[in-house]
PDB file of N, CA, C and O in Angstrom:
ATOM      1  N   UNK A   1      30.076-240.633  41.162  1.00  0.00           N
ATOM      2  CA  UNK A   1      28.681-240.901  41.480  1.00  0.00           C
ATOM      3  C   UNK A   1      27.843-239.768  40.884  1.00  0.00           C
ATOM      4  O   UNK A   1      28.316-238.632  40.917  1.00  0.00           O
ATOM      5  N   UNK A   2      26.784-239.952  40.406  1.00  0.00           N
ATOM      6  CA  UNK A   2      25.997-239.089  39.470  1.00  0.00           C
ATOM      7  C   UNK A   2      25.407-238.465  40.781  1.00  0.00           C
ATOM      8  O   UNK A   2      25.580-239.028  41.862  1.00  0.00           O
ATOM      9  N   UNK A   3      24.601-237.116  40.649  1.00  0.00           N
ATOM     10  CA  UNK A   3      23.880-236.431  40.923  1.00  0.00           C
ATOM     11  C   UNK A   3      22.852-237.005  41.999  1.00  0.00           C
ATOM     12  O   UNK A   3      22.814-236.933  43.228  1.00  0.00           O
ATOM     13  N   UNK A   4      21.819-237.761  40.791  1.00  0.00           N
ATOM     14  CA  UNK A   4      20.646-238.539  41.219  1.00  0.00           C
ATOM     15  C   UNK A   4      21.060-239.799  42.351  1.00  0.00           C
ATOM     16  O   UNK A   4      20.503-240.021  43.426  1.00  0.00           O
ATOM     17  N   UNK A   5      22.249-240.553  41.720  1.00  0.00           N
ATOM     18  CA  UNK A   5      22.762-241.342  43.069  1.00  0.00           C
ATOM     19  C   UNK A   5      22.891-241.684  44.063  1.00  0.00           C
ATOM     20  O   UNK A   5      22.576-242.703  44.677  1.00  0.00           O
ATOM     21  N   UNK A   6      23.835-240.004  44.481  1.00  0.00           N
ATOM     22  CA  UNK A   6      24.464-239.373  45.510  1.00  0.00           C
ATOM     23  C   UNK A   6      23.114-238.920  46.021  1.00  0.00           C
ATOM     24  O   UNK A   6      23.024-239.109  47.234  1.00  0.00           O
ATOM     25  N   UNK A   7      22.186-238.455  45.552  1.00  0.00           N
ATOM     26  CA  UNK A   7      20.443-238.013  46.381  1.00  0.00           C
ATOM     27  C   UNK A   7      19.503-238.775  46.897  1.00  0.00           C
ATOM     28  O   UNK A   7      18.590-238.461  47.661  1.00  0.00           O
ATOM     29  N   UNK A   8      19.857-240.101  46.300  1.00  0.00           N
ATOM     30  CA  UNK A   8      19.236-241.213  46.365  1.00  0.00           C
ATOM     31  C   UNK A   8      19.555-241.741  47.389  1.00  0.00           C
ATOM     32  O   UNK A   8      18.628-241.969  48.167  1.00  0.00           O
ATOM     33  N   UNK A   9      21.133-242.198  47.868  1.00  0.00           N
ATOM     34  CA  UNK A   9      21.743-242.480  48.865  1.00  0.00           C
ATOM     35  C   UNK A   9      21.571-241.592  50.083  1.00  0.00           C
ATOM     36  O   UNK A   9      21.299-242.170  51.135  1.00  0.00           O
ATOM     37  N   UNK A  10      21.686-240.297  50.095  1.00  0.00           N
ATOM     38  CA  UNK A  10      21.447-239.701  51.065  1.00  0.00           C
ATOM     39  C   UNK A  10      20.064-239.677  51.460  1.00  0.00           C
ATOM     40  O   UNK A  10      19.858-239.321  52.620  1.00  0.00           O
ATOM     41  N   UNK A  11      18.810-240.057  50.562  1.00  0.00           N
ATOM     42  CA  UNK A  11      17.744-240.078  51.151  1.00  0.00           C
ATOM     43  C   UNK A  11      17.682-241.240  51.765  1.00  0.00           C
ATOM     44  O   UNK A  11      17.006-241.351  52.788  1.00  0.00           O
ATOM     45  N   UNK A  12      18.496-242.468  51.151  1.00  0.00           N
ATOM     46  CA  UNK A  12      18.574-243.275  52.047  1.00  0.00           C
ATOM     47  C   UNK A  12      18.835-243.475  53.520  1.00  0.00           C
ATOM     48  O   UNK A  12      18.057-243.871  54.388  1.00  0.00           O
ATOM     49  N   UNK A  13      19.965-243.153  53.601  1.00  0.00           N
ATOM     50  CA  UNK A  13      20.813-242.745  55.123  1.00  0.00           C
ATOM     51  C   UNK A  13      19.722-241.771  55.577  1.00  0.00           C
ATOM     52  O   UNK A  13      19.804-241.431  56.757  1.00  0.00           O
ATOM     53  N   UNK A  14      19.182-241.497  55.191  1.00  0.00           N
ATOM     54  CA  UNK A  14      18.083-240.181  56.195  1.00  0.00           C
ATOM     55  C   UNK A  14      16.658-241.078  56.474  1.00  0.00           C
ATOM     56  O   UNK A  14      15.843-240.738  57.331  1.00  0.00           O
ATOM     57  N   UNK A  15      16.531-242.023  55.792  1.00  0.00           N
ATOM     58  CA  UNK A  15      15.777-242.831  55.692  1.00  0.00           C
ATOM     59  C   UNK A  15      15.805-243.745  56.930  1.00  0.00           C
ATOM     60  O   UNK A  15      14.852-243.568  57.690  1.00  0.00           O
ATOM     61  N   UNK A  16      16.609-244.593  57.259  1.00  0.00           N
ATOM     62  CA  UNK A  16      17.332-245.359  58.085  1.00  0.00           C
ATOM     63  C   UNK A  16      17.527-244.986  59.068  1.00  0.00           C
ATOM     64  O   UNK A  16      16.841-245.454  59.977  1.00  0.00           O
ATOM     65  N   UNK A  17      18.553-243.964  59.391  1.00  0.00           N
ATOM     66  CA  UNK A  17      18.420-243.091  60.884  1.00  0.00           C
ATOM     67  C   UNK A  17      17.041-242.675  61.638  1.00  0.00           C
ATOM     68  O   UNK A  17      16.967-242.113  62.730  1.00  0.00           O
ATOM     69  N   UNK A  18      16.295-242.956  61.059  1.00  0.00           N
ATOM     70  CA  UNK A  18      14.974-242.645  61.527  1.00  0.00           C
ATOM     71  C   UNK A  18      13.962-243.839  62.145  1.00  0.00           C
ATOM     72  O   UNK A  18      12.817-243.802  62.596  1.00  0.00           O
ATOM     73  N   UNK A  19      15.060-245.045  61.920  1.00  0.00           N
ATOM     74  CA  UNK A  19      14.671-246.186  62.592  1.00  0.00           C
ATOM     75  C   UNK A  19      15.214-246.545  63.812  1.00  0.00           C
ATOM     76  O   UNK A  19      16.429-246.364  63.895  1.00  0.00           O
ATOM     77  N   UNK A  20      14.413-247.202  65.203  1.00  0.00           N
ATOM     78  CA  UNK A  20      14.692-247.585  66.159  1.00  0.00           C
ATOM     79  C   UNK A  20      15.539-248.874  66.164  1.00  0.00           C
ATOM     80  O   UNK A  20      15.402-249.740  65.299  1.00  0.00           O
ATOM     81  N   UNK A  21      16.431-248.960  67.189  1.00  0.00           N
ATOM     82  CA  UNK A  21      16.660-249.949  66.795  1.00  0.00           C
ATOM     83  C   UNK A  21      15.880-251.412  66.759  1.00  0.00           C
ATOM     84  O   UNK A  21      16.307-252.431  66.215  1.00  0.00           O
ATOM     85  N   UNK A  22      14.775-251.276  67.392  1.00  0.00           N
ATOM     86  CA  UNK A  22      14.140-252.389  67.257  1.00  0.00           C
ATOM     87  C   UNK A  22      13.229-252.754  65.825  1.00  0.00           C
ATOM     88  O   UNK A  22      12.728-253.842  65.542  1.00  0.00           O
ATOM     89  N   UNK A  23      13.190-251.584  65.092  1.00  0.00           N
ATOM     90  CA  UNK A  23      12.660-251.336  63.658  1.00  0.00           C
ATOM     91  C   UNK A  23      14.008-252.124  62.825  1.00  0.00           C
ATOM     92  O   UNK A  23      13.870-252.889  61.870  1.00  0.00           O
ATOM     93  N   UNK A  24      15.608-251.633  63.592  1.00  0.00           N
ATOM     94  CA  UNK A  24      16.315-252.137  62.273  1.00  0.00           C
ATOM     95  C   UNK A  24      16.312-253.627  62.418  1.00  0.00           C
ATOM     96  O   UNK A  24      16.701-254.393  61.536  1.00  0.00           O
ATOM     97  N   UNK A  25      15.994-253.877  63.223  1.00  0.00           N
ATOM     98  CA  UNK A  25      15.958-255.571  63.550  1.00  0.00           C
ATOM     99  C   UNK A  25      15.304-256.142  62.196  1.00  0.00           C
ATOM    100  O   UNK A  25      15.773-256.723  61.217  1.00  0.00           O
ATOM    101  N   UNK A  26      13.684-255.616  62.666  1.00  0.00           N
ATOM    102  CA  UNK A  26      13.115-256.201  62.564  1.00  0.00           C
ATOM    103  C   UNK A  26      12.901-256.221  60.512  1.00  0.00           C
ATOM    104  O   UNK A  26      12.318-256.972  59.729  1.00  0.00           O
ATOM    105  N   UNK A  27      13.708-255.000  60.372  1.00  0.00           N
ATOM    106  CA  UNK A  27      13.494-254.355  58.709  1.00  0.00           C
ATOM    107  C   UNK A  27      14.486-255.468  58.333  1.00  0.00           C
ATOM    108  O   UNK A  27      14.265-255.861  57.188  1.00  0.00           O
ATOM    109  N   UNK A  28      15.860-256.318  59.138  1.00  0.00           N
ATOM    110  CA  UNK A  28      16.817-256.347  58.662  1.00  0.00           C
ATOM    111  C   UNK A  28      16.493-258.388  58.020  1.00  0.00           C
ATOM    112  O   UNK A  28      16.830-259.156  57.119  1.00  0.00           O
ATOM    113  N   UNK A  29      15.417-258.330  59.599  1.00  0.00           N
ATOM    114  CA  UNK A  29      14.693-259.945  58.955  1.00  0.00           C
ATOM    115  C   UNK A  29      13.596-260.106  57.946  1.00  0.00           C
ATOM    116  O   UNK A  29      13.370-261.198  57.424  1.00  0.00           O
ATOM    117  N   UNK A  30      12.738-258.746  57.600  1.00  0.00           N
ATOM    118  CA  UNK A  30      12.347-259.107  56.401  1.00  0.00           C
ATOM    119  C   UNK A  30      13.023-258.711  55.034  1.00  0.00           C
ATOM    120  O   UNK A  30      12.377-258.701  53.986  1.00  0.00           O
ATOM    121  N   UNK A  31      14.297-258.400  55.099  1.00  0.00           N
ATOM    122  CA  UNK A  31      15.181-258.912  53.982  1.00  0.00           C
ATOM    123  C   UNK A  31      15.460-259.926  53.784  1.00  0.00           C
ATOM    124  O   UNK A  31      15.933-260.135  52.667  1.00  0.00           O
ATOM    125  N   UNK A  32      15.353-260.861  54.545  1.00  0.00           N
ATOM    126  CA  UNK A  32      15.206-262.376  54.127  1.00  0.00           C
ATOM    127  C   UNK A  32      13.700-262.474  53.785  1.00  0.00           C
ATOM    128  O   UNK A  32      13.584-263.388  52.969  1.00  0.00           O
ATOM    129  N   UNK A  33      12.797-262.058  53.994  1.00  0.00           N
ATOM    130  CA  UNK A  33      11.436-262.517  53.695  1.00  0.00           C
ATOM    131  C   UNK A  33      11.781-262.835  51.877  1.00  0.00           C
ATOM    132  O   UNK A  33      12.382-262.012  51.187  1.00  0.00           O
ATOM    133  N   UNK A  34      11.356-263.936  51.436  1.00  0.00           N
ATOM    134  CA  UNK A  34      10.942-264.519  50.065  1.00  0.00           C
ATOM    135  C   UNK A  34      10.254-263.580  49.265  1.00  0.00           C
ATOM    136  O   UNK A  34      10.382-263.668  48.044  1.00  0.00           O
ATOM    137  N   UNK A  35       9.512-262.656  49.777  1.00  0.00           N
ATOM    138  CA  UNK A  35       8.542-261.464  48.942  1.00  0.00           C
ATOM    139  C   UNK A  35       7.268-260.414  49.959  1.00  0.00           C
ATOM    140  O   UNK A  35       6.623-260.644  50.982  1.00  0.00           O
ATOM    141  N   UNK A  36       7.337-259.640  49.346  1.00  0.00           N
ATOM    142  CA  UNK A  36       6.494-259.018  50.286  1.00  0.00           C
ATOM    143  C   UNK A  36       5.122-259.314  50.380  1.00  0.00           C
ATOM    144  O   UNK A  36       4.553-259.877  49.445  1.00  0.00           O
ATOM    145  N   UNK A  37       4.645-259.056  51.210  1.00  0.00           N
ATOM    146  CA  UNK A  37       3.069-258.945  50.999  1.00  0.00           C
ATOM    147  C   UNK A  37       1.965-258.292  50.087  1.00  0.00           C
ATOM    148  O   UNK A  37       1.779-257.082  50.218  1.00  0.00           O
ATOM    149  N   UNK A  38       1.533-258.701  49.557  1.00  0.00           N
ATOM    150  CA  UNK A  38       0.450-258.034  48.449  1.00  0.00           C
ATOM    151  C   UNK A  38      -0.401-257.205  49.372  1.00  0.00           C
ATOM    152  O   UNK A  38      -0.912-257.707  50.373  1.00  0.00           O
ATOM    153  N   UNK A  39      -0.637-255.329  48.892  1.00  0.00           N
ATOM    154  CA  UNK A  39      -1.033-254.130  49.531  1.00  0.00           C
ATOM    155  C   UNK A  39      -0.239-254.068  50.321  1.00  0.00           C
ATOM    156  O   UNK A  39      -0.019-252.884  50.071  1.00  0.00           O
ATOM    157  N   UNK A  40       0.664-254.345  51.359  1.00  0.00           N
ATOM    158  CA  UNK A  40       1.285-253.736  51.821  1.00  0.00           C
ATOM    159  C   UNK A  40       1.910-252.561  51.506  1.00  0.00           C
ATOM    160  O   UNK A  40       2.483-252.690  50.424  1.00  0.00           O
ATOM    161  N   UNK A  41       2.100-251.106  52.136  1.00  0.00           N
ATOM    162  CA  UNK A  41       3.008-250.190  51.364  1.00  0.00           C
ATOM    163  C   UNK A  41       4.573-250.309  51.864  1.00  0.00           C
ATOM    164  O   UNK A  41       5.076-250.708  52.915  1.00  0.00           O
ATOM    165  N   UNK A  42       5.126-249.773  50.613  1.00  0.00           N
ATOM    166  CA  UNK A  42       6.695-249.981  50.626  1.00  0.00           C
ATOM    167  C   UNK A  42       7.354-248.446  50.422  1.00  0.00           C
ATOM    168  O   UNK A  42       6.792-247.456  49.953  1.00  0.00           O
ATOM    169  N   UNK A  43       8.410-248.543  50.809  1.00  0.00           N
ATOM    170  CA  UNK A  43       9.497-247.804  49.936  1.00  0.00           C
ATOM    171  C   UNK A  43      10.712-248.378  49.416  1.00  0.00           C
ATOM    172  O   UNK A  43      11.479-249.031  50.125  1.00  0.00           O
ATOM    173  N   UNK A  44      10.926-248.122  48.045  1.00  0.00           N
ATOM    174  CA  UNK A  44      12.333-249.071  47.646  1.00  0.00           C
ATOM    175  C   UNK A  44      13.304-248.067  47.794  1.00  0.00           C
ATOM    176  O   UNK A  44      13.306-247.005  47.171  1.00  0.00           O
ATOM    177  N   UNK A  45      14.343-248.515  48.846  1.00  0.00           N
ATOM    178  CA  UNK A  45      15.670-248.327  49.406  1.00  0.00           C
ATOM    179  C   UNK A  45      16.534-248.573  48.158  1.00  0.00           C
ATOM    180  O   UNK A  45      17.681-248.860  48.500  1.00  0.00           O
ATOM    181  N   UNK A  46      16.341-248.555  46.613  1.00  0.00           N
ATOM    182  CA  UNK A  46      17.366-248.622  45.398  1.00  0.00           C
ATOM    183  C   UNK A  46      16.704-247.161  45.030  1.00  0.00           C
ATOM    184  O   UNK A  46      17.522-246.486  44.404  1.00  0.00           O
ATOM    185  N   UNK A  47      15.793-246.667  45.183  1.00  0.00           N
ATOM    186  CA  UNK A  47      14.897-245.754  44.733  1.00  0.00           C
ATOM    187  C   UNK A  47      14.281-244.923  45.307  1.00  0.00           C
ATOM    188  O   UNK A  47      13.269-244.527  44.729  1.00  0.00           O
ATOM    189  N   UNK A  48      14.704-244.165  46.998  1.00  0.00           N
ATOM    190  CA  UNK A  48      13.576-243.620  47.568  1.00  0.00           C
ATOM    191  C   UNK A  48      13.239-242.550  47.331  1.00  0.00           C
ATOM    192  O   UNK A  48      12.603-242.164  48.313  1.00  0.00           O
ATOM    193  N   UNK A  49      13.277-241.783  46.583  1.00  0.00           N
ATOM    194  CA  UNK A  49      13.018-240.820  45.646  1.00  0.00           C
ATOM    195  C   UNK A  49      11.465-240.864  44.835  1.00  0.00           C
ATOM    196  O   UNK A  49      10.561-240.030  44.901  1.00  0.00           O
ATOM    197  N   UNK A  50      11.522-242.204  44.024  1.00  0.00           N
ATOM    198  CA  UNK A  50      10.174-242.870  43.951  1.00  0.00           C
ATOM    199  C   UNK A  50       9.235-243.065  44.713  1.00  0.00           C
ATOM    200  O   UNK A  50       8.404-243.915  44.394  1.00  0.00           O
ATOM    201  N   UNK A  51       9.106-242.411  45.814  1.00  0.00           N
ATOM    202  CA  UNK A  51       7.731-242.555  46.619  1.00  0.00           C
ATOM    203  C   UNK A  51       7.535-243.743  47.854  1.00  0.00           C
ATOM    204  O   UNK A  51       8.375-244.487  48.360  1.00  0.00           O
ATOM    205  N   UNK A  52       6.383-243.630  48.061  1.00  0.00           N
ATOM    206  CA  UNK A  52       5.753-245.119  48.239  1.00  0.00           C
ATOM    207  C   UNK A  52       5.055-245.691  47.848  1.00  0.00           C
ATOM    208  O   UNK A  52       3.872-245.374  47.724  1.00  0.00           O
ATOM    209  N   UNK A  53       5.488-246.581  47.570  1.00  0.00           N
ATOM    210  CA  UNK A  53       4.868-247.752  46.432  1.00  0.00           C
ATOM    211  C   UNK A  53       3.325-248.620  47.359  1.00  0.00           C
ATOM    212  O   UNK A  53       3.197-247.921  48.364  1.00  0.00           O
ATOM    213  N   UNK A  54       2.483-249.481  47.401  1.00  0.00           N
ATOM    214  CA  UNK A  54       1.892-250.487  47.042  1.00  0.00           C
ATOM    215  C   UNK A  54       2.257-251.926  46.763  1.00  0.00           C
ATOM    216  O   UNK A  54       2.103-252.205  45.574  1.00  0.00           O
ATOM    217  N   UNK A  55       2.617-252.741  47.378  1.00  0.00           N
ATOM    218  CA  UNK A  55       2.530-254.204  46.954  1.00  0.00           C
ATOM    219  C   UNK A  55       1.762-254.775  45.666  1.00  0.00           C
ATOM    220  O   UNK A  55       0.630-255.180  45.930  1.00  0.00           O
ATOM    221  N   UNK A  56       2.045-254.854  44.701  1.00  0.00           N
ATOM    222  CA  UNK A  56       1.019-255.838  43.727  1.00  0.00           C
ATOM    223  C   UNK A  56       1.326-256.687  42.861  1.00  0.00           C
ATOM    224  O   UNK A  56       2.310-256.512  42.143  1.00  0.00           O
ATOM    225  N   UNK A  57       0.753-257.481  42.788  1.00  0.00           N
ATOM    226  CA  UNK A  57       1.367-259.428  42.021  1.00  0.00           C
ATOM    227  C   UNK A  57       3.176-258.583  40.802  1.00  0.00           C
ATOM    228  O   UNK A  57       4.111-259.224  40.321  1.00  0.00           O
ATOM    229  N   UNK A  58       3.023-257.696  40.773  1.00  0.00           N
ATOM    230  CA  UNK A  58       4.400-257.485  39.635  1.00  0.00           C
ATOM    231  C   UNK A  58       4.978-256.183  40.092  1.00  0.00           C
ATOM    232  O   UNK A  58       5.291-255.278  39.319  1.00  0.00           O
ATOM    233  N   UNK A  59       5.170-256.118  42.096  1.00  0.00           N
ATOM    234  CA  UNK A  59       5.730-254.664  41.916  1.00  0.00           C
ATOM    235  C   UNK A  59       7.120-255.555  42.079  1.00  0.00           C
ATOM    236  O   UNK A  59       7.358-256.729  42.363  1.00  0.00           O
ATOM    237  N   UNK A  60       8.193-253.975  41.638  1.00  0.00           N
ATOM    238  CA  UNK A  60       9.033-254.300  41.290  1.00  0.00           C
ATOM    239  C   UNK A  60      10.421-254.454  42.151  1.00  0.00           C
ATOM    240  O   UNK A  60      11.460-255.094  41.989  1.00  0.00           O
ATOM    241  N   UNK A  61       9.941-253.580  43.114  1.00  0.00           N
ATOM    242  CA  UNK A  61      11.054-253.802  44.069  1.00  0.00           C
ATOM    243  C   UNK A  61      11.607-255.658  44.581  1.00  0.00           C
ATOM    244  O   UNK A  61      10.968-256.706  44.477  1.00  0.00           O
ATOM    245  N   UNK A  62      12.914-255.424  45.087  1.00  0.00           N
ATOM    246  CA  UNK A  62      13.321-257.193  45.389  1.00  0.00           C
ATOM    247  C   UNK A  62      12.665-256.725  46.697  1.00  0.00           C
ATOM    248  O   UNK A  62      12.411-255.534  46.879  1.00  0.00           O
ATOM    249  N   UNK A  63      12.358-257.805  47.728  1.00  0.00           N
ATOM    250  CA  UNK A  63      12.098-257.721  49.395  1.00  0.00           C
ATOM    251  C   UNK A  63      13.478-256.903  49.944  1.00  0.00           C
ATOM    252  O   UNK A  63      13.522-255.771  50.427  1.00  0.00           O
ATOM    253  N   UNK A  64      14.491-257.769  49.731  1.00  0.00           N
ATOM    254  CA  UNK A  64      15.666-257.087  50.318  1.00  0.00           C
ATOM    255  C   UNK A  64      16.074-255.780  50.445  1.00  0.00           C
ATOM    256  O   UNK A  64      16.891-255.386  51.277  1.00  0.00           O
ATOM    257  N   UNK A  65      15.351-254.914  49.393  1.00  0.00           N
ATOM    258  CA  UNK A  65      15.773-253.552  49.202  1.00  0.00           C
ATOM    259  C   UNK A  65      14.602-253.016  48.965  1.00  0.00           C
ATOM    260  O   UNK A  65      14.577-252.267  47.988  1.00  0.00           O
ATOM    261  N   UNK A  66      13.385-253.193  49.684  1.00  0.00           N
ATOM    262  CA  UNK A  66      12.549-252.380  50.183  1.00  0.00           C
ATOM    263  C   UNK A  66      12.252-252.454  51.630  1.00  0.00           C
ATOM    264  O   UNK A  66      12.343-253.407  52.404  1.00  0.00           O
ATOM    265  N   UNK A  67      11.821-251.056  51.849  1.00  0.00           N
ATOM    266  CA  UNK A  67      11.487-251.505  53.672  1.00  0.00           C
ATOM    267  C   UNK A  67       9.643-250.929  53.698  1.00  0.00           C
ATOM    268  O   UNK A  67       9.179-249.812  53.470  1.00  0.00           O
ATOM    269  N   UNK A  68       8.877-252.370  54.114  1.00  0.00           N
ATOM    270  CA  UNK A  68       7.748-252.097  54.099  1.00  0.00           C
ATOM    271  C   UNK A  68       6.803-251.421  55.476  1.00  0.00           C
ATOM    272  O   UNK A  68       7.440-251.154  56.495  1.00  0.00           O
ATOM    273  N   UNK A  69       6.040-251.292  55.465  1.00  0.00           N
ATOM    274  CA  UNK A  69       5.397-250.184  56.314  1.00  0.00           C
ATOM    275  C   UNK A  69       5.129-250.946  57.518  1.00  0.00           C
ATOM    276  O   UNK A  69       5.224-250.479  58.654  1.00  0.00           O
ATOM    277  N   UNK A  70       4.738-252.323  57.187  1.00  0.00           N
ATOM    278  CA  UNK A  70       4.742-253.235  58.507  1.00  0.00           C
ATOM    279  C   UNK A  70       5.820-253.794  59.378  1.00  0.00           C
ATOM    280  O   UNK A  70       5.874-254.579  60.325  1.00  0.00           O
ATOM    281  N   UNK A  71       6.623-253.103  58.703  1.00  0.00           N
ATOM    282  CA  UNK A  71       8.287-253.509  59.917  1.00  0.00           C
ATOM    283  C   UNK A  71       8.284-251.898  60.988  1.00  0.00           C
ATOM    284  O   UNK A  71       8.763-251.853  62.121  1.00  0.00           O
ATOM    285  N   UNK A  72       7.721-250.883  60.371  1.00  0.00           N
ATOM    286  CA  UNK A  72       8.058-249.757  61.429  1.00  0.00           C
ATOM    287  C   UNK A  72       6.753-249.346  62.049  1.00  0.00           C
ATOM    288  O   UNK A  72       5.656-249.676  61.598  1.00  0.00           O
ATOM    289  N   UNK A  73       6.913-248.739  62.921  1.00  0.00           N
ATOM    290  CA  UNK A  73       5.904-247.729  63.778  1.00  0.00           C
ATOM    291  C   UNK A  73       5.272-246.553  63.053  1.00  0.00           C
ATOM    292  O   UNK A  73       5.808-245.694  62.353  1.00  0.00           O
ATOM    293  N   UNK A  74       3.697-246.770  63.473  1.00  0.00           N
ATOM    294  CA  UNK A  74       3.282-245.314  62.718  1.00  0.00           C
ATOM    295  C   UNK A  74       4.050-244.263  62.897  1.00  0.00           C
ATOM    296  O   UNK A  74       4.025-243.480  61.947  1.00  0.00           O
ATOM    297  N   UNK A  75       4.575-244.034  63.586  1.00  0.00           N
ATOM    298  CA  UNK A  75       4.902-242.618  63.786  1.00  0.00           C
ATOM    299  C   UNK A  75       6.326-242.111  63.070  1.00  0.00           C
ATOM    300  O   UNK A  75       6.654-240.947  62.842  1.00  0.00           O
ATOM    301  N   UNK A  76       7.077-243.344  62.784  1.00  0.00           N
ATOM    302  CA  UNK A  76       8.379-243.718  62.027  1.00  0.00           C
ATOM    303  C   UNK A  76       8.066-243.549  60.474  1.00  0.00           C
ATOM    304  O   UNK A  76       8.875-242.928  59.784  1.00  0.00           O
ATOM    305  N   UNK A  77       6.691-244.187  59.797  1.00  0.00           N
ATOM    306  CA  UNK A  77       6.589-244.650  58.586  1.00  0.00           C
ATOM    307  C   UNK A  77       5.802-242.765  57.983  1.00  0.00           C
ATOM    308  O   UNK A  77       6.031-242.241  56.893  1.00  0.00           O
ATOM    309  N   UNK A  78       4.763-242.073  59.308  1.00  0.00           N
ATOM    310  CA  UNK A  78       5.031-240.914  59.091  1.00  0.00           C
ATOM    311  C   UNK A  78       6.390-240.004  58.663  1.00  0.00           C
ATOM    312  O   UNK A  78       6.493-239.099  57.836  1.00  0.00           O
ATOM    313  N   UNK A  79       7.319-240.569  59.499  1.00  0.00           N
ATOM    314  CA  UNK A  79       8.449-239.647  59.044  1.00  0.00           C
ATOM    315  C   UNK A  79       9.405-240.204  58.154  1.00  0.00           C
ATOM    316  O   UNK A  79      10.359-239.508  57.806  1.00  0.00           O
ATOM    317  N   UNK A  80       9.240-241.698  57.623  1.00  0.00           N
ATOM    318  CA  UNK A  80       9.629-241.540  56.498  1.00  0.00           C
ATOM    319  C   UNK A  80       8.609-241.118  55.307  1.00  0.00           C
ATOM    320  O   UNK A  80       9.362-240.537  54.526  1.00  0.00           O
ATOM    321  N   UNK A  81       7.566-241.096  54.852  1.00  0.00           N
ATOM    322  CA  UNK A  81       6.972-240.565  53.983  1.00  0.00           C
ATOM    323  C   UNK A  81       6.937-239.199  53.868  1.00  0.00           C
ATOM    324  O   UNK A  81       6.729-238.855  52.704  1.00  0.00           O
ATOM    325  N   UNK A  82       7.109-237.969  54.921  1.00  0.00           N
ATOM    326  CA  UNK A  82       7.627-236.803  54.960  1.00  0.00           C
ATOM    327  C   UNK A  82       9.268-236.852  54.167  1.00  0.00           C
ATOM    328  O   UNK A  82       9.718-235.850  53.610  1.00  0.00           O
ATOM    329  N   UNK A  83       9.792-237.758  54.212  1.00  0.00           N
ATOM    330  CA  UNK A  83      11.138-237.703  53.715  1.00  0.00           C
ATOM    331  C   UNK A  83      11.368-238.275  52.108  1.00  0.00           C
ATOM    332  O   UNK A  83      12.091-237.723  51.278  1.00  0.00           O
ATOM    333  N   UNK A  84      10.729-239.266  51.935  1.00  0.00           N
ATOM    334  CA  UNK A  84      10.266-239.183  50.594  1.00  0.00           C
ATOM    335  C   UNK A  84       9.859-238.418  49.460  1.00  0.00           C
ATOM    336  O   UNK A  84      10.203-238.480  48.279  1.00  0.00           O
ATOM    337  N   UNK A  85       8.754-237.411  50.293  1.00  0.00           N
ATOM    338  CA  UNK A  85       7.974-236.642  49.744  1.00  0.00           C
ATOM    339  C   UNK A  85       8.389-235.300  49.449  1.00  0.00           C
ATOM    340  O   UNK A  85       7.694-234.396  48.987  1.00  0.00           O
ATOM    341  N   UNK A  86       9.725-235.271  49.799  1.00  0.00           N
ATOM    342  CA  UNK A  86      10.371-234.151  50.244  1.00  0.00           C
ATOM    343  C   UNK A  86      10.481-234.149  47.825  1.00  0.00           C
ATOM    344  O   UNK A  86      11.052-233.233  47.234  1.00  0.00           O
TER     345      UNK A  86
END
């Protein structure tokens, strides 16, 4: 596993633990969602390293492997964007 990977993944898992479980529920049914919402903000879980993204007609993340800001709690989506930003 490369470098960037292995950093990627672990921001993941640091990412995740920081959800309730009623957040993973609810993150785990809009992976079935068909697409996200346009403006909504995201973070892509292939990429969280990349920030947080924006919803717009050609972003690029799939639904499944982003978790958007409207599945968690302010106070959650605070501490993942501290973790991102890192």
């Amino acid at each position: 596993m490369t470098t960037d990977r292995l950093k990627n993944t672990l921001t993941r898992e640091s990412i995740l633990e920081l959800l309730t479980d009623g957040e993973v529920a609810k993150v785990a049914r809009a992976e079935d969602t068909a697409r996200l919402v346009e403006g909504d903000r995201y973070v892509d879980l292939d990429n969280p390293d990349s920030g947080v993204h924006v919803v717009q007609a050609s972003s690029r993340a799939r639904p499944g492997h982003a978790l958007p800001q409207s599945a968690v709690s302010d106070a959650t989506w605070a501490k993942i964007v501290r973790v991102v930003g890192r």
